[in-house]
C-alpha positions in Angstrom: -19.6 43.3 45.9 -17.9 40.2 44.1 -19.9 39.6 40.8 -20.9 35.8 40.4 -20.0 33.4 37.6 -23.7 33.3 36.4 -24.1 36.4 36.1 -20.9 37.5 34.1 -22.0 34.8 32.3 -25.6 36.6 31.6 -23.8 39.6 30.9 -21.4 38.2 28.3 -24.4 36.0 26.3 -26.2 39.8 26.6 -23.2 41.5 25.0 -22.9 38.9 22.3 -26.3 39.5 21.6 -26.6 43.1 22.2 -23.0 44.7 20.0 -20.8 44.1 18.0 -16.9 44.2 18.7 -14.8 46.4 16.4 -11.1 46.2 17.6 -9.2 49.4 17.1 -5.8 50.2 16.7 -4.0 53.9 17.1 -0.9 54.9 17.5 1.0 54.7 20.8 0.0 57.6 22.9 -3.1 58.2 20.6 -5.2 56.4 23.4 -4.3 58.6 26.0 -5.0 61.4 23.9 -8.8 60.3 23.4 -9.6 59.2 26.6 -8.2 62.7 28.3 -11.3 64.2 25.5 -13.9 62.0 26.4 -13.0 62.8 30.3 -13.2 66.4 29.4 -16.7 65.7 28.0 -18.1 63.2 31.0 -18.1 60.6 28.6 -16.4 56.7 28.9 -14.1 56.2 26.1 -16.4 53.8 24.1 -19.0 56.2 24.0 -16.4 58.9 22.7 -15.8 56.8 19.9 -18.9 55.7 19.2 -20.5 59.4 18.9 -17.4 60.4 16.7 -18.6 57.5 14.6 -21.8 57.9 14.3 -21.6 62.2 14.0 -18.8 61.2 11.3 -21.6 59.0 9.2 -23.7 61.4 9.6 -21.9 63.4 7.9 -20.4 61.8 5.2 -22.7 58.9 4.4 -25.8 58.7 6.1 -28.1 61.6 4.6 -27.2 59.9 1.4 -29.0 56.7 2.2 -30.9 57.1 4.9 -34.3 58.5 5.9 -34.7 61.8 8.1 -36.6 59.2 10.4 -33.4 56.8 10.2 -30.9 60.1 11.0 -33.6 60.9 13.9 -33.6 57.4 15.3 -29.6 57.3 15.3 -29.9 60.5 17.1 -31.7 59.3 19.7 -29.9 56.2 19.8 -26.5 58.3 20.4 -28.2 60.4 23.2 -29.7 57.1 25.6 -26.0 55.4 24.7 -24.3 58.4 26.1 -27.3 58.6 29.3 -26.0 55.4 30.2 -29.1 53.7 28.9 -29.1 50.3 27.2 -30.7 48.7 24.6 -34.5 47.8 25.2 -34.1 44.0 26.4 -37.4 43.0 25.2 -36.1 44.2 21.6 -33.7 41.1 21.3 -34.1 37.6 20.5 -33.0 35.3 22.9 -32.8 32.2 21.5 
C-alpha cells in the first residue's frame, strides 16, 4: 500500500515534534556488528541503541541527579519504546 504525500508529511511534522535526531558514527563494519545484536534480541537497531543509552545513564549519571521516580519513569519509557509503543499524542503540543 503506497503511503501518500500528506501523510508522510504528518509523519515527518510528528517526528520533528516527537525526537530528537542524534547522528552517529562507528567504524566501518561496527554497524553490522550492532544490528546482528539487536536481531539476536528482537529488537530494531534504534531501539538497541537507545536502551544501551539509556541502561548506560543509568548507570553512570542518572542515580546521581535524578529521582527514583525519574529512574522508574525512564524505565518504563525504555519498555513501551521497545513494545513498539509511541509517545502519548495528546502529550505534545501541536502548534
Amino acid at each position: 500500500m503506497a503511503v501518500s504525500k500528506a501523510q508522510q508529511k504528518a509523519v515527518a511534522k510528528y517526528n520533528a515534534k516527537a525526537y530528537d535526531r542524534i547522528e552517529l558514527k562507528v567504524a566501518k563494519g561496527k554497524k553490522d556488528v550492532i544490528k546482528d545484536a539487536a536481531q539476536k534480541q528482537g529488537e530494531s537497531l534504534n531501539s538497541f541503541i537507545n536502551i544501551a543509552i539509556d541502561e548506560k545513564l543509568e548507570r553512570d549519571t542518572v542515580k546521581d541527579v535524578a529521582t527514583d521516580n525519574d529512574i522508574e519513569a525512564v524505565r518504563a519509557a525504555r519498555q513501551e519504546y521497545a513494545n513498539g509503543e509511541t509517545v502519548n499524542h495528546n502529550a505534545i503540543n501541536w502548534d
